[in-house]
PLY file of the C-alpha trace (Angstrom):
ply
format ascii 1.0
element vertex 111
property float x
property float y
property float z
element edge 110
property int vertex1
property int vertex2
end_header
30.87 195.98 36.17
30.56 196.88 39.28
29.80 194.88 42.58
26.22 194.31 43.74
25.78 195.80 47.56
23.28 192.52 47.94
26.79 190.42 47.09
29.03 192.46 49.61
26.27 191.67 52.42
26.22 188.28 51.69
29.92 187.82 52.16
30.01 189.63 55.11
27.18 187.40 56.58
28.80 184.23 56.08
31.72 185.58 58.51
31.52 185.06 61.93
30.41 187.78 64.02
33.97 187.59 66.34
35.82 188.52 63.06
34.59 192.07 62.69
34.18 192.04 58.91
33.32 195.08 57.48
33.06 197.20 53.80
34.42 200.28 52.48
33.57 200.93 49.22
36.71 201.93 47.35
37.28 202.96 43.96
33.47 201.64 42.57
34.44 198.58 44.56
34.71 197.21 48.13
37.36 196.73 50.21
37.14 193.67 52.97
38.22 194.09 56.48
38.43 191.86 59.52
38.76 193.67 63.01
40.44 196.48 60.88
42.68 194.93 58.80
42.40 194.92 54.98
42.24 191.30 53.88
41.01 191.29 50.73
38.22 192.83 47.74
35.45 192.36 46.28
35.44 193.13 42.61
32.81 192.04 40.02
31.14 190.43 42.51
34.30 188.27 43.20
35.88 187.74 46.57
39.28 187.71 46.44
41.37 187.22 49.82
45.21 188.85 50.05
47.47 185.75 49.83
49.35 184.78 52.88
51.30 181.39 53.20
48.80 179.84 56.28
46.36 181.42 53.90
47.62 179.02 51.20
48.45 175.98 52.91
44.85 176.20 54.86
43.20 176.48 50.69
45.62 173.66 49.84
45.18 174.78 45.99
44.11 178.25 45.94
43.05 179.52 42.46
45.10 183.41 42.04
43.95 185.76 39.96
44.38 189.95 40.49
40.95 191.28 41.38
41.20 194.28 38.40
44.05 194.77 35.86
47.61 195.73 37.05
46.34 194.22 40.50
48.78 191.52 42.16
47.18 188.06 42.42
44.71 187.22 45.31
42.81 184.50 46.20
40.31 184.34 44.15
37.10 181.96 45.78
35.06 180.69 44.16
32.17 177.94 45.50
33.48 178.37 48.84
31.96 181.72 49.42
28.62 179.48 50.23
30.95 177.51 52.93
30.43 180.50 55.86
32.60 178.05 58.50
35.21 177.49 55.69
35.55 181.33 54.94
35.45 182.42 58.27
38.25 180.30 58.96
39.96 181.42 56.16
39.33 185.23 57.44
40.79 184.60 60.55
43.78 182.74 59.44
44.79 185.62 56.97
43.76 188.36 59.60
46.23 186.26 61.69
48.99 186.47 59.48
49.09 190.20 57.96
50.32 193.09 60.02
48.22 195.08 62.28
47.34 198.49 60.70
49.44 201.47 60.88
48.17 204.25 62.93
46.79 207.07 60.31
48.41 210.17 60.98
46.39 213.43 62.29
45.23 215.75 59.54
46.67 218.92 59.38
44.52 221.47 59.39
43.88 223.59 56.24
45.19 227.05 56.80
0 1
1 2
2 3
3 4
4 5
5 6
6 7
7 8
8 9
9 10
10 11
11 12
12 13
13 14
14 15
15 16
16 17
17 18
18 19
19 20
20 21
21 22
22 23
23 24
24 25
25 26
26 27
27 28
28 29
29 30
30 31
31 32
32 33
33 34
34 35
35 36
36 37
37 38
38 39
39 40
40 41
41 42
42 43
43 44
44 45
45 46
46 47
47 48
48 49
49 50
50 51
51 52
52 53
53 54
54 55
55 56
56 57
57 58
58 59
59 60
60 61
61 62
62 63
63 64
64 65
65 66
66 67
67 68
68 69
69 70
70 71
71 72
72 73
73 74
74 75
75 76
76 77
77 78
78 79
79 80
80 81
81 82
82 83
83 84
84 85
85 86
86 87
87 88
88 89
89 90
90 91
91 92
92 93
93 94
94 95
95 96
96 97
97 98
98 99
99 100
100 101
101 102
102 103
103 104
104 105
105 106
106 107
107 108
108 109
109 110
């Protein structure tokens, strides 16, 4: 099943506007970004956030699960996603923690 766009919205609303979170849609699903960076999916209308140890010891107890089959384990959240102070915080502490993006590389052009 996929996600519902009215879901993906509603995530990125309860994120502070300084975080920069955005959507791509990605393989029937979306892909979560903060400021650029890739920190997580949503899937089934799930949001699950990339795991990172501040990430972890700012849950306390996070619930892991992989967002689709063959996927590694995320953080999956669950209530929280109401919580928009507690997820933002959460978005910022994982954006904190994973590496800044790697320049893409210029196209070649097709001959």
């Amino acid at each position: 099943m996929a996600s519902d766009p009215s879901f993906v919205e509603y995530v990125l609303d309860q994120l502070d506007a300084d975080l920069g979170g955005s959507q791509k849609k990605m393989f029937g699903e979306y892909g979560l970004y903060s400021n650029g960076k890739f920190i997580g999916v949503i899937c089934d209308n799930r949001l699950f956030i990339k795991p990172t140890d501040p990430g972890r010891a700012f849950i306390q107890d996070p619930v892991e699960a992989p967002a689709y089959p063959g996927a590694k384990p995320s953080f999956l959240i669950g209530d929280r996603i109401d919580d928009g102070e507690w997820l933002s915080e959460l978005v910022r502490i994982t954006a904190a923690a994973l590496p800044a993006p790697k320049p893409k590389k210029p196209r070649r052009p097709k001959k």
